[in-house]
The first five atom37 places (N, CA, C, CB, O) and aatype in JSON, in Angstrom:
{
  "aatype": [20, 20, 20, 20, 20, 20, 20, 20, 20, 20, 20, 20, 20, 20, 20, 20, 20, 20, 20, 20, 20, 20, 20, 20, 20, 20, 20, 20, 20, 20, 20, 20, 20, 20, 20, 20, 20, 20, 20, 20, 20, 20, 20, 20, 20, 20, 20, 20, 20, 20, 20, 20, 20, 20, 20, 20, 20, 20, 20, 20, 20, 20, 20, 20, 20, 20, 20, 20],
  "atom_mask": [
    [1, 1, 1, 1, 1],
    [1, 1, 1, 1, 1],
    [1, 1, 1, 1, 1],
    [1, 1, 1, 1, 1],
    [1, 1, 1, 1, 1],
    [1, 1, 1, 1, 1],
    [1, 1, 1, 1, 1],
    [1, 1, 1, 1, 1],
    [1, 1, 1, 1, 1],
    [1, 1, 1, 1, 1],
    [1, 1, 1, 1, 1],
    [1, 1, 1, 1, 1],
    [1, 1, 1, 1, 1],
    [1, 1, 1, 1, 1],
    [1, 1, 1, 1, 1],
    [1, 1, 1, 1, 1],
    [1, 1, 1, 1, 1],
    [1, 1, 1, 1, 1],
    [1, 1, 1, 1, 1],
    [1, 1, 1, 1, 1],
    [1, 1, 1, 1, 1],
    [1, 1, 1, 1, 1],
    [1, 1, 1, 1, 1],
    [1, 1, 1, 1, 1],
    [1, 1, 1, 1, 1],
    [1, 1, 1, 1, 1],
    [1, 1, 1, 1, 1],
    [1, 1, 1, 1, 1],
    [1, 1, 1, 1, 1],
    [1, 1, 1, 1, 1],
    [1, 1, 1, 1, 1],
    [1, 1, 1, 1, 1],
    [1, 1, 1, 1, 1],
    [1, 1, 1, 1, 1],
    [1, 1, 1, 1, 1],
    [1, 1, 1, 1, 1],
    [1, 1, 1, 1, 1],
    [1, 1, 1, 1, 1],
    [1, 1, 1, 1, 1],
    [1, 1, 1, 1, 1],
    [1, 1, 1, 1, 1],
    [1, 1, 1, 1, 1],
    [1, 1, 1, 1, 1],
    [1, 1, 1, 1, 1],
    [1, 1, 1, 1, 1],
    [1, 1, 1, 1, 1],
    [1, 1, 1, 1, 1],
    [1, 1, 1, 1, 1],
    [1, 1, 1, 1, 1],
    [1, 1, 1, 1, 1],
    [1, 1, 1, 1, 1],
    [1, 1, 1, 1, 1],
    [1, 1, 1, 1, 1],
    [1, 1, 1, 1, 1],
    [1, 1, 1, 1, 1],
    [1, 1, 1, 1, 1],
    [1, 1, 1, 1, 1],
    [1, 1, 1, 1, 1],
    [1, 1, 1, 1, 1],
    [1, 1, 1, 1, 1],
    [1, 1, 1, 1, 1],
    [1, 1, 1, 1, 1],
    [1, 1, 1, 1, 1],
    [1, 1, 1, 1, 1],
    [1, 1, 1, 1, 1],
    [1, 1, 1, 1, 1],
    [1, 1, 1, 1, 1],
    [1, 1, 1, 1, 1]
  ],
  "atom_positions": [
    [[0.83, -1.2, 0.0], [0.0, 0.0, 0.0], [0.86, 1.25, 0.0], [-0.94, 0.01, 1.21], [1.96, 1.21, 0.56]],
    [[0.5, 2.21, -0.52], [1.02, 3.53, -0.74], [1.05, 4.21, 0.42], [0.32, 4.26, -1.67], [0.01, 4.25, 1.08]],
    [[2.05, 4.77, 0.82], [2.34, 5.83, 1.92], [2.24, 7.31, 1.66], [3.65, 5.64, 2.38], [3.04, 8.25, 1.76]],
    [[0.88, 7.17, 1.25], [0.66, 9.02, 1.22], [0.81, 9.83, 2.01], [-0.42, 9.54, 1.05], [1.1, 9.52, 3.17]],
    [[0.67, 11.08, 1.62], [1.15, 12.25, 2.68], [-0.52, 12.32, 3.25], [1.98, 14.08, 1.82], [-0.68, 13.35, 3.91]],
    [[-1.46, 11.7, 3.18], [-2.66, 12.11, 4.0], [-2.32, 10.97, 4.95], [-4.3, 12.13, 3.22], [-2.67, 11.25, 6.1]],
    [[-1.71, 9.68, 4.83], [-1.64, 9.03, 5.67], [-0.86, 8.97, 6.69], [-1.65, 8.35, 5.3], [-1.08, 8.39, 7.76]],
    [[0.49, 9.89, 6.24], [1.45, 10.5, 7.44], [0.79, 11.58, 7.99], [2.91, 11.02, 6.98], [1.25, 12.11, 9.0]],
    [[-0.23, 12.0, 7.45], [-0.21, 12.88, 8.51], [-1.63, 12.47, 9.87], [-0.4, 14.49, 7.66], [-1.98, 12.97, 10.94]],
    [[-2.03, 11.35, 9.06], [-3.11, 11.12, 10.35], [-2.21, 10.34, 10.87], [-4.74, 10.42, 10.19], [-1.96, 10.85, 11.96]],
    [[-1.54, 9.36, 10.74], [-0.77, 8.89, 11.63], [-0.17, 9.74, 12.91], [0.12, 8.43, 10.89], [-0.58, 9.77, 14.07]],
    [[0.83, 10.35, 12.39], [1.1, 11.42, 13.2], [0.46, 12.56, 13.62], [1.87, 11.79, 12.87], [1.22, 13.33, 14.19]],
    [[-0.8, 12.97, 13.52], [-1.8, 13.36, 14.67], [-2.44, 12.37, 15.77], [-2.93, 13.9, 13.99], [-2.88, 12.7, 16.88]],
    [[-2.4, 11.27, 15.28], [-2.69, 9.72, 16.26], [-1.56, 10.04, 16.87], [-2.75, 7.93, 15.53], [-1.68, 10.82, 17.81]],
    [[-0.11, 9.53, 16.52], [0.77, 10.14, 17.45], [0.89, 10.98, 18.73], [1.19, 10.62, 16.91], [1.43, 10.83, 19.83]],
    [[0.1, 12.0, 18.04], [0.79, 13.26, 18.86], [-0.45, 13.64, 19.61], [1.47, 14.66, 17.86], [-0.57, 14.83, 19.93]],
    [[-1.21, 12.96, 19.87], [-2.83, 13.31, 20.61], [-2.36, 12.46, 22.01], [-4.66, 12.44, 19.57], [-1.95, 11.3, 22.06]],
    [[-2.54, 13.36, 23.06], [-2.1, 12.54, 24.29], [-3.12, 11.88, 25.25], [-1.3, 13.41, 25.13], [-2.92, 11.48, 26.4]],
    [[-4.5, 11.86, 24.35], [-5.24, 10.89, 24.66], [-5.34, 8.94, 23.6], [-6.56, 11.87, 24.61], [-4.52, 8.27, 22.97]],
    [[-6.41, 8.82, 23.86], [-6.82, 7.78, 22.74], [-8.33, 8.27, 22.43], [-6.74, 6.01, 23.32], [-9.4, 8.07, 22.99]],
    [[-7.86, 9.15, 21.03], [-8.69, 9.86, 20.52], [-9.48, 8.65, 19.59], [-7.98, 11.12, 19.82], [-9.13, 7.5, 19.35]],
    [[-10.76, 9.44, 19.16], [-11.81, 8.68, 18.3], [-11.3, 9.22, 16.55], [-13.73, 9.29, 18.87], [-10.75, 10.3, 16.3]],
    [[-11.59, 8.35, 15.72], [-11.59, 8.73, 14.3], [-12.26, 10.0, 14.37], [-12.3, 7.71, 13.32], [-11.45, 10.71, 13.77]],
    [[-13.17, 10.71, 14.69], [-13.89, 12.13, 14.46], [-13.16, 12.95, 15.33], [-15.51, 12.21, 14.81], [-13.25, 14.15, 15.06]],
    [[-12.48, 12.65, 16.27], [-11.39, 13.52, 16.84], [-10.23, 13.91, 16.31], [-11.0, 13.09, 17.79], [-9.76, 15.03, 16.47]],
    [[-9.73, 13.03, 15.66], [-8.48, 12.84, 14.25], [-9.04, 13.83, 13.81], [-8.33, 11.41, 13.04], [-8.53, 14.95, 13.82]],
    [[-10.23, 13.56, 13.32], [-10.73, 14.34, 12.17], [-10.9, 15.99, 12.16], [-12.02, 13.77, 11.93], [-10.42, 16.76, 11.34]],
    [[-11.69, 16.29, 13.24], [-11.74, 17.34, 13.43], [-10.61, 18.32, 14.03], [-12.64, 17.27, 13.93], [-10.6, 19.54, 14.13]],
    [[-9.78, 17.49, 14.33], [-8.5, 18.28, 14.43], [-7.16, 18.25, 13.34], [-8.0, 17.85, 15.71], [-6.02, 18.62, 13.61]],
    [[-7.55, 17.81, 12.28], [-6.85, 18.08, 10.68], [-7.8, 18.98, 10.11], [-6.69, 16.64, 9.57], [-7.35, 19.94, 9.48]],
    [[-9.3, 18.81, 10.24], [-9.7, 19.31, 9.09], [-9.29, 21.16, 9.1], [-11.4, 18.86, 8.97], [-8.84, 21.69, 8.09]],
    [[-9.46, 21.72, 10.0], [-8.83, 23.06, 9.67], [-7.91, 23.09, 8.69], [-8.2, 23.61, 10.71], [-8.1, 23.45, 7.53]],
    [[-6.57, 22.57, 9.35], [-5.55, 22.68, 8.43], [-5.27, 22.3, 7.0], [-4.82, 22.25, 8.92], [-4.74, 22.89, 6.06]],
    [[-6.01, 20.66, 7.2], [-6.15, 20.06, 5.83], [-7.51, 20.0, 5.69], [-5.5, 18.7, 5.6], [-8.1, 19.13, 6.33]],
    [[-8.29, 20.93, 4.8], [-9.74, 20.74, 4.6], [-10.1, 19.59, 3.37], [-10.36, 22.26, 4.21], [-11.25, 19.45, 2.95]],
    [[-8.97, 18.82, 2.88], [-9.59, 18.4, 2.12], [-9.24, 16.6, 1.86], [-9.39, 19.38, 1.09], [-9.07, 15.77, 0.97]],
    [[-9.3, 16.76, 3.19], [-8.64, 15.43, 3.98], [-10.07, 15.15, 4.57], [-7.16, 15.72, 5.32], [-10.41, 15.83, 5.54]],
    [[-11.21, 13.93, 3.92], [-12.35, 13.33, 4.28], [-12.38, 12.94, 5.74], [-12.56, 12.25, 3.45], [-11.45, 12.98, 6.53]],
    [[-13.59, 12.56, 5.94], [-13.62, 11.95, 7.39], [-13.78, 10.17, 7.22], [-15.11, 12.7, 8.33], [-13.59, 9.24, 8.01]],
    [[-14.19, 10.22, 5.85], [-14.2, 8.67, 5.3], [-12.53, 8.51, 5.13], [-15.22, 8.42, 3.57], [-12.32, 7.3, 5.03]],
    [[-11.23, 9.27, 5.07], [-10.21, 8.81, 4.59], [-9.5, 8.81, 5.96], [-9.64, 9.56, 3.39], [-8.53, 8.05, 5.89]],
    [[-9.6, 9.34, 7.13], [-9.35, 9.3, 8.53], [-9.72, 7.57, 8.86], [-10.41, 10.55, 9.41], [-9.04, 6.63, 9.28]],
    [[-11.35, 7.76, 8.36], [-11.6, 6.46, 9.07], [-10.83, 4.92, 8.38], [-13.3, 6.35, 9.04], [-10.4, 3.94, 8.98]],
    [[-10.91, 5.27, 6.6], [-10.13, 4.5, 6.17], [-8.67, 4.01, 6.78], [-10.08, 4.97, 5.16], [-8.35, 2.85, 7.06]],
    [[-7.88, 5.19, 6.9], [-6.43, 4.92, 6.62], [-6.45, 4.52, 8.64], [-5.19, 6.69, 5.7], [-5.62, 3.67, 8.97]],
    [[-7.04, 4.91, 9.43], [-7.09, 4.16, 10.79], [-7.49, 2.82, 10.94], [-7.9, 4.78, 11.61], [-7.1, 2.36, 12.01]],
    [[-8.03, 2.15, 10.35], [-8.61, 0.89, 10.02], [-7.38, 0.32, 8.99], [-10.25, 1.06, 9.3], [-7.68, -0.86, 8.8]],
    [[-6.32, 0.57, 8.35], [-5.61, 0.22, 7.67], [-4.17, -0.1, 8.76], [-5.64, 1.21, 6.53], [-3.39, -1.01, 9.0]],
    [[-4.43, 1.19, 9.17], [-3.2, 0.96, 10.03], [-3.33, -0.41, 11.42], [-2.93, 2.64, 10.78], [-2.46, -1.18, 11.84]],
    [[-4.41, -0.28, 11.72], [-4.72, -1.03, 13.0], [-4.82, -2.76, 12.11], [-6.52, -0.28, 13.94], [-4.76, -3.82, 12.75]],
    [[-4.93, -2.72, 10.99], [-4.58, -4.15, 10.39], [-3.3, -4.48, 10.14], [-5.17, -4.39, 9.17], [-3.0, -5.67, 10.06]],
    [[-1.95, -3.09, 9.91], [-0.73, -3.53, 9.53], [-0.21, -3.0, 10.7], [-0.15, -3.11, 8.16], [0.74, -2.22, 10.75]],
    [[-0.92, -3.48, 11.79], [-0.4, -3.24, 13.3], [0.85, -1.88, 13.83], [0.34, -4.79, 13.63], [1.82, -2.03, 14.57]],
    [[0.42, -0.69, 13.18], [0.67, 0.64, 13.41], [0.01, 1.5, 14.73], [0.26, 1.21, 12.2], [0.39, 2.34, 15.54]],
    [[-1.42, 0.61, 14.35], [-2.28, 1.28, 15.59], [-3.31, 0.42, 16.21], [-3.07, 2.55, 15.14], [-3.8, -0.58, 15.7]],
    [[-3.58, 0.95, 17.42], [-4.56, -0.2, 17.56], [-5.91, 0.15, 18.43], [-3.77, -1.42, 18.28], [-5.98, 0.95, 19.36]],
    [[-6.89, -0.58, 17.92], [-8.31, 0.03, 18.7], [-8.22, 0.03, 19.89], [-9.57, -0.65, 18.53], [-7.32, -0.67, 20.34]],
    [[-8.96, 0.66, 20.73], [-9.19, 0.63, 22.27], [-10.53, 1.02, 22.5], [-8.24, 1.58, 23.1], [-10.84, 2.19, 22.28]],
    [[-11.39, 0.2, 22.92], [-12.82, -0.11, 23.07], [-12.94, 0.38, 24.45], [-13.27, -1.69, 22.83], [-12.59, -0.45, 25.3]],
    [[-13.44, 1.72, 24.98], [-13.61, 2.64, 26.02], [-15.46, 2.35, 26.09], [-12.91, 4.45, 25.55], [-16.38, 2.95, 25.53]],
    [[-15.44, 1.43, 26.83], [-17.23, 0.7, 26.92], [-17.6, 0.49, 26.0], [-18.46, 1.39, 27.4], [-16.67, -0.04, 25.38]],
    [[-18.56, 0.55, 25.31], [-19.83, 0.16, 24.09], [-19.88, 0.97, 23.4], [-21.25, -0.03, 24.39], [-20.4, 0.58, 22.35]],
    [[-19.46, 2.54, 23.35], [-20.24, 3.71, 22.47], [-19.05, 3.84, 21.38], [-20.64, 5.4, 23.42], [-19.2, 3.74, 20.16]],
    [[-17.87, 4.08, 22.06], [-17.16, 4.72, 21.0], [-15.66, 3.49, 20.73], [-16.7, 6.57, 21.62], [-15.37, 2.6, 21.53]],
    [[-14.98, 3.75, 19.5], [-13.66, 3.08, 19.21], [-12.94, 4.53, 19.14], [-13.59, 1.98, 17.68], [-13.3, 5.62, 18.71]],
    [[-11.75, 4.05, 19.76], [-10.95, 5.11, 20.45], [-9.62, 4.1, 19.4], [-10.97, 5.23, 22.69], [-9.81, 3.01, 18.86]],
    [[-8.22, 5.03, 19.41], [-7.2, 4.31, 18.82], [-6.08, 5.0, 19.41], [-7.21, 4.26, 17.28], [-6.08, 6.13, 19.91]],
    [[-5.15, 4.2, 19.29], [-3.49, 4.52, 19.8], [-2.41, 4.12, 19.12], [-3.14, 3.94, 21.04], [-1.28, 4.38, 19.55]]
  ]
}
């Protein structure tokens, strides 16, 4: 798979979030900067990574998927 620059950079906002933020938290904290960075391509490329063991879910009760 291709290592795009949308995918370095959600990576490294996963990184650099000193919680275990949700995909819409990713999200809403790129989209300012990068407006043209989807919330479908957040959720994609987090679900990509957590299969080529980069990141990984963390199930915070029943409501939400959180990642690290």
């Amino acid at each position: 798979r291709r290592n795009t620059l949308q995918k370095q950079i959600i990576i490294h906002t996963l990184k650099e979030m000193p919680w275990h933020p949700t995909a819409s938290q990713i999200y809403e904290k790129l989209h300012s900067h990068y407006p043209s960075i989807s919330k479908a391509t957040v959720f994609r490329v987090l679900n990509q990574a957590c299969q080529a063991g980069v990141a990984m879910q963390v199930m915070v009760g029943e409501r939400e998927t959180r990642y690290e």
